[in-house]
C-alpha positions in Angstrom: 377.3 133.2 111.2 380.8 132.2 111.0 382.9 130.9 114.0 386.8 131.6 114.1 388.9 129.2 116.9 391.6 131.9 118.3 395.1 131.0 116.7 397.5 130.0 118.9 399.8 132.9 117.2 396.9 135.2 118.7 396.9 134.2 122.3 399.8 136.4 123.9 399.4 135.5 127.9 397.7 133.7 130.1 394.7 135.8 130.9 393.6 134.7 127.1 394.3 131.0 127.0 391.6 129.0 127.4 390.8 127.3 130.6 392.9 124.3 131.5 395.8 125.3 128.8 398.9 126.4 130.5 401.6 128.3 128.7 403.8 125.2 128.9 400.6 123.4 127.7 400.3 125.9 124.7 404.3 125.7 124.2 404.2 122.1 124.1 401.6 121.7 121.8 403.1 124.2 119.5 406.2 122.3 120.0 404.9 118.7 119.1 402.7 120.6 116.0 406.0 121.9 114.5 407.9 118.4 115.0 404.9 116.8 113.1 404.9 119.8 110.6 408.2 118.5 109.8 408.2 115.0 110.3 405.5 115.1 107.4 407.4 117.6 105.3 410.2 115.2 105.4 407.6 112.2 104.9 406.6 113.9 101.6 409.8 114.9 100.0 411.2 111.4 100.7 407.6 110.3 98.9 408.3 112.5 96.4 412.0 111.5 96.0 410.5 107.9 96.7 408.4 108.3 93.5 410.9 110.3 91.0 413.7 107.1 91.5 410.4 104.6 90.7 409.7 106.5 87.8 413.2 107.2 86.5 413.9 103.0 86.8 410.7 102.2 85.4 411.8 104.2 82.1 415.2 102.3 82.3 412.7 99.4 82.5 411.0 100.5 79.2 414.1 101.5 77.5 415.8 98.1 78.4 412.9 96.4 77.2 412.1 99.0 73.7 415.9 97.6 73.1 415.3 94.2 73.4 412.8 94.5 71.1 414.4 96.6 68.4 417.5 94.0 68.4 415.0 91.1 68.3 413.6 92.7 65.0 416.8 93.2 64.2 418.0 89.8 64.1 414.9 88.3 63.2 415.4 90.5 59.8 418.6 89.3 59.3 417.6 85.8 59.4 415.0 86.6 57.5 417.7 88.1 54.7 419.9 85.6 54.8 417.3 82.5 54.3 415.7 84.1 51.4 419.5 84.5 50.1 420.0 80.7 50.8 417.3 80.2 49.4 417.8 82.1 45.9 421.7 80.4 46.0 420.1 77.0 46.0 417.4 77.8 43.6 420.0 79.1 41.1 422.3 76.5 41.7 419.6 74.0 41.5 418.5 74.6 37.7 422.7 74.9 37.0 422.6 71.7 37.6 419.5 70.8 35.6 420.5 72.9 32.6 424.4 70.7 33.0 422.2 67.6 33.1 420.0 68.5 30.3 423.3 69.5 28.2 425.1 66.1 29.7 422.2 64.2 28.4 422.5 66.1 24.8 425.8 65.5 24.1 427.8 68.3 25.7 430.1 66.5 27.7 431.5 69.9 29.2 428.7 70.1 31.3 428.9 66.3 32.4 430.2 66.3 35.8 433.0 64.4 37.0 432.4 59.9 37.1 431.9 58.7 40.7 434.9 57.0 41.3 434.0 53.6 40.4 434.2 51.1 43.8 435.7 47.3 43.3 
């Protein structure tokens, strides 16, 4: 057995209302229902607009942070580039200098680098 309450909509004049609801009972009440209708229609779309802004800094967030992190790789492979080129420019300058000595030391006096200047 189902029970239905009477909708307010329903109720057209006073011999139907129940007892102890006056018409500017029933108006008021309709009136305060429709103000809180609103009020939390309003209340959601400002959640709602509330959560959209959270969500649209919190990808500026990410995107920010995504970018750090590409340039960090970035430069972090540049220095990585540029020390293993120092590091190849010494190496071959290094055994220049040993293949000069080693000449130096044989006789070719080409490859004998310049006297320290001689102190008195």
């Amino acid at each position: 057995m189902a029970l239905s309450a009477p909708s307010l909509a329903q109720q057209t004049d006073a011999s139907q209302l129940p007892e102890g609801n006056s018409p500017e009972e029933v108006a008021q009440r309709k009136t305060a229902n429709e103000q809180q209708a609103e009020f939390a229609s309003s209340q959601l779309q400002n959640n709602a607009n509330s959560q959209a802004e959270y969500d649209r800094r919190l990808k500026e967030v990410e995107e920010a942070k995504d970018k750090i992190a590409a340039d960090q790789a970035a430069a972090q492979a540049a220095y990585e580039a540029e020390k293993a080129k120092r590091e190849q420019d010494y190496q071959a300058a290094m055994a220049k200098w040993r293949d000069d000595v080693e000449a130096c030391k044989a006789g070719d006096l080409a490859k004998c680098g310049a006297s320290p200047a001689v102190q008195p």
